[in-house]
C-alpha positions in Angstrom: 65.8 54.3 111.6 65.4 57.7 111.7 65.5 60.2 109.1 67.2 63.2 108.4 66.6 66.7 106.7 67.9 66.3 102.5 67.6 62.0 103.6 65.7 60.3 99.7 62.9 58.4 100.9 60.1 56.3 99.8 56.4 57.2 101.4 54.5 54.1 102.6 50.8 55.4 103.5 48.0 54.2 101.3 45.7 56.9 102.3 48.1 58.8 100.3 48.2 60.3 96.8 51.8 60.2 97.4 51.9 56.2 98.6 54.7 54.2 97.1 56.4 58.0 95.5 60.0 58.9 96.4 60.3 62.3 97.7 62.7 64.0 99.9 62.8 65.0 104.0 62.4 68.7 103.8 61.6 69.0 108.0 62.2 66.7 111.1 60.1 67.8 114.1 59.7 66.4 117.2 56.4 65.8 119.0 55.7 66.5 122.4 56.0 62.6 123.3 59.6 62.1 121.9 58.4 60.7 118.4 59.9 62.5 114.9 57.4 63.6 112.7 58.5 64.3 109.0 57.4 66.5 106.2 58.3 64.8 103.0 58.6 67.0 99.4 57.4 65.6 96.1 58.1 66.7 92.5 54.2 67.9 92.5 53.6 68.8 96.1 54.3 67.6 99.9 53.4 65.5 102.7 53.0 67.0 106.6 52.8 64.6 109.4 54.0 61.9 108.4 55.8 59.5 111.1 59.0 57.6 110.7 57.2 53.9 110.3 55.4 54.8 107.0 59.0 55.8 105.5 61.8 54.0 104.3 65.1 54.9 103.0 65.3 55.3 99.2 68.0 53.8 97.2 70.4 56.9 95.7 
């Protein structure tokens, strides 16, 4: 599934201080092989990097 900018989503990454937090897509950008990369907001910071398998959609 792929995510969208303004999309709710939960961050699964336990390497993470943000692992298990909902947050929100705040940029989509594609890499240079085809794959989405997503930077994900918080209420006390953000997430850069982070690719589409360690997401999933958070309930509204």
């Amino acid at each position: 599934m792929a995510f969208e900018e303004d999309d709710s989503v939960i961050l699964r990454d336990e390497h993470s201080e943000y692992d298990g937090e909902a947050g929100t897509v705040t940029q989509v950008v594609e890499t240079m092989f085809g794959d989405e990369n997503y930077t994900v907001s918080f209420e006390d910071g953000q997430e850069a990097g982070v690719s589409e398998d360690q997401l999933e959609a958070a309930e509204e």
